[in-house]
N, C-alpha and C positions, 0 to 999 in steps of 0.2 A: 612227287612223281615227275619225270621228264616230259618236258615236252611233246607230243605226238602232233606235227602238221596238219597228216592228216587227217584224224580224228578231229583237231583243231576244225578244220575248213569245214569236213563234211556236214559236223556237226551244225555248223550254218544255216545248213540248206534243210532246215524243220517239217514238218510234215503240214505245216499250217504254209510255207513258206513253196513247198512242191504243191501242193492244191490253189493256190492261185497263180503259180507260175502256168502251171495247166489249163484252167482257168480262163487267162487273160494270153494264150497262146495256142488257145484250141486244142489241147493234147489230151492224153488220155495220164493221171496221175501216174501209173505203171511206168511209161515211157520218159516221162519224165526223170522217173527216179533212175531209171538205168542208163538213162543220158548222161543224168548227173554222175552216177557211178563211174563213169567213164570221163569224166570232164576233170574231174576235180583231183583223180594223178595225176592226168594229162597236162593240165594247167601248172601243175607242180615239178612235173618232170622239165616240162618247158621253162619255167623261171630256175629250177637248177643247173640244165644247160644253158642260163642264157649267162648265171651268175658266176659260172665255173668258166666261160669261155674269151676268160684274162684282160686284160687290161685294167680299163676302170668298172668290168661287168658287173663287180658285186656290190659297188659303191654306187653304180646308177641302180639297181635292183633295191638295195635300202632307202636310197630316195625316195624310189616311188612306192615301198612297202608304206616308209613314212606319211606320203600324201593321202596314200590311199587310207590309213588309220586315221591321222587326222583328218580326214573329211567328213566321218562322223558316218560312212558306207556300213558297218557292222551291225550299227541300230537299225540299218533302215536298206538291208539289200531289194526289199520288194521293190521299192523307188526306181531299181535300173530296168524291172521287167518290162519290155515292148520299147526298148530302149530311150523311154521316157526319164523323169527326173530333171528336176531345176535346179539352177545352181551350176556347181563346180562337178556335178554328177558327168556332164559331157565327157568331159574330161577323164572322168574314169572309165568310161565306154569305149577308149582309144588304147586299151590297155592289154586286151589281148592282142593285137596288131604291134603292140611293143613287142608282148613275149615271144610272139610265134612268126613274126614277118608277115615272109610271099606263101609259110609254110599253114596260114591259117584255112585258108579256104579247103586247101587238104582234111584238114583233122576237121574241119564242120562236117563236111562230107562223109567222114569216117565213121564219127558221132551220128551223125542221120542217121546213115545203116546202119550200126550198130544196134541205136535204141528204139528204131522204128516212129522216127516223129522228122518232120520237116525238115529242111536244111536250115530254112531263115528259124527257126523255134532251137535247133542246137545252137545255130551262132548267137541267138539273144542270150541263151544258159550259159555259154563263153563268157560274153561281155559280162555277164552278170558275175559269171566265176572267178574271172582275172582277178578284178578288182578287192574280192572277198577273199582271195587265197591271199594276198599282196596284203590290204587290211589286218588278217592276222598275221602273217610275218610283221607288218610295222609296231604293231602292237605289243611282238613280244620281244622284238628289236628292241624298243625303247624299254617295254617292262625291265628288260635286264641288260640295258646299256648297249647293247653290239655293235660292234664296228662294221666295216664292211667284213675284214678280212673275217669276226666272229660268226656272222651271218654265213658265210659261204661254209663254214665250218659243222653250223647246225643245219642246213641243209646237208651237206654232202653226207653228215651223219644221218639223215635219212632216207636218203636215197634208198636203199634196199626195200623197207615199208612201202617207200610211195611205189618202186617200179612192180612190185609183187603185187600191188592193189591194181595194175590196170589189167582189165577183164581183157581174156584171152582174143575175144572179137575185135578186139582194137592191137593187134600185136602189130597191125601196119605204122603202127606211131614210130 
């Protein structure tokens, strides 16, 4: 079967994994899922313009897929919520501020109204999501060798899935 990103990522974000993000972020479980619904093409669409936007884009993009898998972030996303986590996890918290620039505080924003929860409870679901979108790209980066240039290739071959997945209330993205 081909790979699907984001079925890949969503998949991530478990129902054991949205009940304590809620939880440990004062949210209403509901809100949360339609944060995430909204977070996790967005997070994707943003690392495929950042990969497609030439130079060495796609080769610093596989980099940090790679960091982000080998840091061991897949097993253990609850660790980033409340942007806690010890270790090299810091580091993975700087991650949407990679993908998205001066353009993040926008799309937090976005995400807020959208799903109806906090601005600081979207931006931890961010930080949380870079990293775990990034995680499974490095992951399947290395499963099947990719280069940079392969990488910009299986994104760009999804682009359509991801941009069709983001709900109509975020079309300011």
């Amino acid at each position: 079967m081909a790979f699907n990103l984001l079925e890949t990522v969503s998949g991530l974000f478990s129902n054991d994994l949205v009940s304590k993000a809620a939880s440990s972020l004062g949210e209403s479980e509901g809100g949360i899922q339609k944060a995430i619904s909204g977070i996790v093409p967005s997070v994707l669409t943003g690392l495929l313009n950042k990969a497609g936007s030439g130079g060495n884009a796609a080769s610093g993009i596989l980099d940090l897929a790679k960091q982000a898998s080998g840091s061991g972030i897949l097993g253990n996303l609850s660790g980033l919520l409340g942007g806690g986590g010890g270790g090299g996890m810091s580091g993975l918290l700087s991650m949407a501020g990679n993908i998205f620039g001066d353009k993040l505080g926008g799309i937090t924003n976005l995400i807020s109204s959208f799903s109806g929860i906090k601005s600081s409870s979207a931006s931890s679901l961010i930080s949380m999501a870079a990293p775990a979108a990034l995680g499974a790209i490095g992951k399947h980066a290395t499963d099947n060798s990719l280069s940079a240039g392969g990488l910009l290739s299986m994104l760009v071959g999804q682009k359509d899935k991801i941009l069709s997945a983001i709900p109509s209330g975020l079309s300011g993205l």
